[in-house]
N, C-alpha and C positions, 0 to 999 in steps of 0.2 A: 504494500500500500504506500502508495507517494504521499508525502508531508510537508505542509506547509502553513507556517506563519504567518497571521494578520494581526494587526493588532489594529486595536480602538473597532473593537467585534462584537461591541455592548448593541449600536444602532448603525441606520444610515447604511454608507456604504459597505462599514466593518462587517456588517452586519451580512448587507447582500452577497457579498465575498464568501461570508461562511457557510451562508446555507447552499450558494450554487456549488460549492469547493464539495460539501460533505454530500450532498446529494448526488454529485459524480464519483464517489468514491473514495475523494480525499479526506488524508485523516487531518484536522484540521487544529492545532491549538491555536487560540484564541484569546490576544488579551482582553482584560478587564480591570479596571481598577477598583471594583466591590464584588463584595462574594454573591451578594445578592445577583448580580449580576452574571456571575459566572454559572449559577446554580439553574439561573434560568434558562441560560444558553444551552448547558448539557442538559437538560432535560427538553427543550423545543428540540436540539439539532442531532438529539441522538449519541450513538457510538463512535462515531467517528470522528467527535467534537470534543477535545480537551482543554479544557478552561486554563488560560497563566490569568495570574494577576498581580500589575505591574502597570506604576505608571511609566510613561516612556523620560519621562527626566530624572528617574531615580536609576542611576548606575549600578547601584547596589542588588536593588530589585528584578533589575532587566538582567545582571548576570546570574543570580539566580535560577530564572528561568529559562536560561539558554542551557545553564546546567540540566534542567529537566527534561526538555526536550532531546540533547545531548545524551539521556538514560535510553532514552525512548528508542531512538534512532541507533541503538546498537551499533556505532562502527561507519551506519550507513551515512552518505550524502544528505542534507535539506535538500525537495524539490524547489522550494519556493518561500521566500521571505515575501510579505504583501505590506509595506509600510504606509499604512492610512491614518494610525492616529492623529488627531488632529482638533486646534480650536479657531473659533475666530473672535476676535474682538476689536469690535466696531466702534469707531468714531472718530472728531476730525483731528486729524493729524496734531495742531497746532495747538489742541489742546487735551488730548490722549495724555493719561497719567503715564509716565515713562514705566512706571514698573507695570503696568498694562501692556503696553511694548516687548518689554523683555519678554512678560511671559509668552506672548505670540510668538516670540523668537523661541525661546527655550523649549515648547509643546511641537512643535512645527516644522524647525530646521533642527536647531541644536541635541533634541531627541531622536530624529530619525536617524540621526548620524550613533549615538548611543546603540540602537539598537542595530545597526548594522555592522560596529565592531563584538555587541556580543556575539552575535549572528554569526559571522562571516567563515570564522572556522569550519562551521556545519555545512557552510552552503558549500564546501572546498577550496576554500583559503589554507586550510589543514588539508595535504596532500595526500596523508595515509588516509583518510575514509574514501571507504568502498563508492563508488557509484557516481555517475557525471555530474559536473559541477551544478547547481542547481541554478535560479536568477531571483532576483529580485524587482520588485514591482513599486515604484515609488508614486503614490497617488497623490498628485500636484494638482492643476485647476487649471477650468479656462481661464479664471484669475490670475495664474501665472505666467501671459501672455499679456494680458490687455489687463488695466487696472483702474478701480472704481474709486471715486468720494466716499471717504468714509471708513473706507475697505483697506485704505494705506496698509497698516500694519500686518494683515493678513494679506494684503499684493506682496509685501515687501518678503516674507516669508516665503513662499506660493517662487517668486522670482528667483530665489535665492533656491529654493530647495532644487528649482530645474537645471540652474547653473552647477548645484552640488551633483544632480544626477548624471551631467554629462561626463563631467569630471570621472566620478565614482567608474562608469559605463569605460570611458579611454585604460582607466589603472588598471579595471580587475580583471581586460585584457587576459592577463600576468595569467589568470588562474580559471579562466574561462570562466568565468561568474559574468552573465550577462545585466544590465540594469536599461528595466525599459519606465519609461514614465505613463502613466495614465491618467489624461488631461478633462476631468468630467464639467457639465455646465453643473445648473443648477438643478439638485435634485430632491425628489420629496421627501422630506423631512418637517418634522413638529418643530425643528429646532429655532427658526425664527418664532415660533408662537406663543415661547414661554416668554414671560414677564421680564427677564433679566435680559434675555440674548437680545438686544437692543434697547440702551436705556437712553433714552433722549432725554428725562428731566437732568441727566448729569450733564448736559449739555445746554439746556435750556436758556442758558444767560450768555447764550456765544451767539457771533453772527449768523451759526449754522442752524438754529433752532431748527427755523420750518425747515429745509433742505434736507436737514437729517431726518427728521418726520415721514419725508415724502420718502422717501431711502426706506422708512420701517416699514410701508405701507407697499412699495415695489417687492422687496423684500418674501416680505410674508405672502402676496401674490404667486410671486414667480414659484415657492417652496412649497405651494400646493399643488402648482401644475408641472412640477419637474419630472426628474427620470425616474424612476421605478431603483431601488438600489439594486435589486435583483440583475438588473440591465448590467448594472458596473461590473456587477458580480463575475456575468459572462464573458465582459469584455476583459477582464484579469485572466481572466481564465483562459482565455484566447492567448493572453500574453506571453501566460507561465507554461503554454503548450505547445503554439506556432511551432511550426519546424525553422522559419525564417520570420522571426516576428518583427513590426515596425519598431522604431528608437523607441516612437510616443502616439500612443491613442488619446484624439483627440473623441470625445462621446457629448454632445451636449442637444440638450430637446428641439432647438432651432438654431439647426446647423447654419443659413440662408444669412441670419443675422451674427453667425460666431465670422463667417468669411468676409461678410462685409465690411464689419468693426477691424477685421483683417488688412481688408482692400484698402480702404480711405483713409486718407490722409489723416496725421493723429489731431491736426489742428480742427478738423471737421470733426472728428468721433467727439471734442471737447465742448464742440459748440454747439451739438447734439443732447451732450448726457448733461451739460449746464442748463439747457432750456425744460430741459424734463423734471429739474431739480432745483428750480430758479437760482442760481449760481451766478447771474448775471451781474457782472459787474456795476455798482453803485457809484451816481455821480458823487465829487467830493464836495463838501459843504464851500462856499467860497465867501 
């Protein structure tokens, strides 16, 4: 049975990852970082579903559970490391609490990196295990591309993790460990509809008020009518089995508008997503 790694497996895409994984076969551990969490997964996703739990910026905890997996895997190869944990945290740049920043940085880049030197030996970075090098799947964003008001600090992550990916993809070369990226739009999730994941009164007294507003309102729109996580699920799945896979799957609901934002010049995409968001530059008082 081939084996492989996801983490942030609680919802969402971790989530769609795991049940397409274990329902084709694969035996799948999965982080979490509550037992509640874990306990629900192995019993929705069956035998083939073994719970880590681990936040991905604890060192300590992440090698732990590489050592588990490491039991599991007898000698053998990782098929497949799936690095999706992840948060976002929204608001305007200019007034974004730095240690809100960091942590975007530290959940998003500075952890998937953690958990790819636990990792890495399993996938065949370690030359004495059995079995061909396995790959890894780094799930970054159309956000990693094209970048939104508001969204800075998770673009800035998002940009950074795809720069790490190509890097990582040229080095492990060395060991045949492949690293392809998987670039998803927006997809369905509660996660804009809780109370917290967008708080605009912490912003309230900035020139961003309504703008941010209209952002929570886009937001929670678009996050009912997105992809299915299930969909992601496939397209990993594709990734970590192609016989010649792409670098990077691009997968998002309206493709039509992902090529355009592509196409056009960035000064037009600006004068675009400012009118949608009144961003409009204000005359100066004289």
């Amino acid at each position: 049975m081939k084996s492989v790694v996801v983490t942030g497996a609680s919802t969402g895409i971790g989530w769609g990852c795991a049940k397409v994984l274990t329902a084709s076969g694969f035996r799948v551990f999965g982080s979490v970082r509550k037992q509640a969490d874990a306990e629900r997964l192995a019993r929705d996703l069956g035998a083939n579903f073994t719970p880590l739990i681990f936040d991905v910026t604890d060192e300590a905890a992440v090698a732990a559970a590489a050592k588990q997996v490491d039991a599991a895997l007898r000698g053998e190869t990782l098929f497949g490391l799936v690095n999706n944990a992840g948060i976002a945290v929204p608001g305007p740049l200019l007034y974004q609490k730095i240690e809100d920043f960091k942590q975007q940085i530290a959940v998003n880049l500075t952890g998937q990196l953690i958990v790819i030197q636990a990792f890495a030996a399993l996938l065949g970075a370690d030359r004495a295990r059995k079995g061909a090098p396995g790959r890894i799947v780094m799930i970054s964003s159309a956000g990693g591309k094209n970048a939104s008001p508001f969204l800075g600090a998770y673009n800035a992550s998002k940009f950074a993790l795809e720069g790490m990916s190509e890097s990582l993809r040229r080095e492990l070369i060395l060991f045949g460990i492949d690293v392809i990226v998987v670039a998803p739009g927006t997809v369905a999730t509660s996660r804009w509809d809780r109370p917290d994941a967008i708080n605009v009164a912490a912003f309230a007294d900035t020139p961003y008020a309504q703008a941010f507003a209209r952002l929570k309102v886009h937001m929670i729109t678009n996050g009912r009518r997105g992809l299915p996580p299930q969909q992601l699920g496939e397209t990993v799945k594709t990734a970590l089995t192609a016989a010649r896979p792409k670098a990077r799957y691009t997968v998002t609901p309206d493709p039509i508008e992902t090529l355009v934002a592509n196409a056009l010049p960035k000064r037009v995409v600006d004068t675009i997503i400012a009118g949608r968001l009144g961003l409009q530059k204000r005359p100066r008082r004289i």
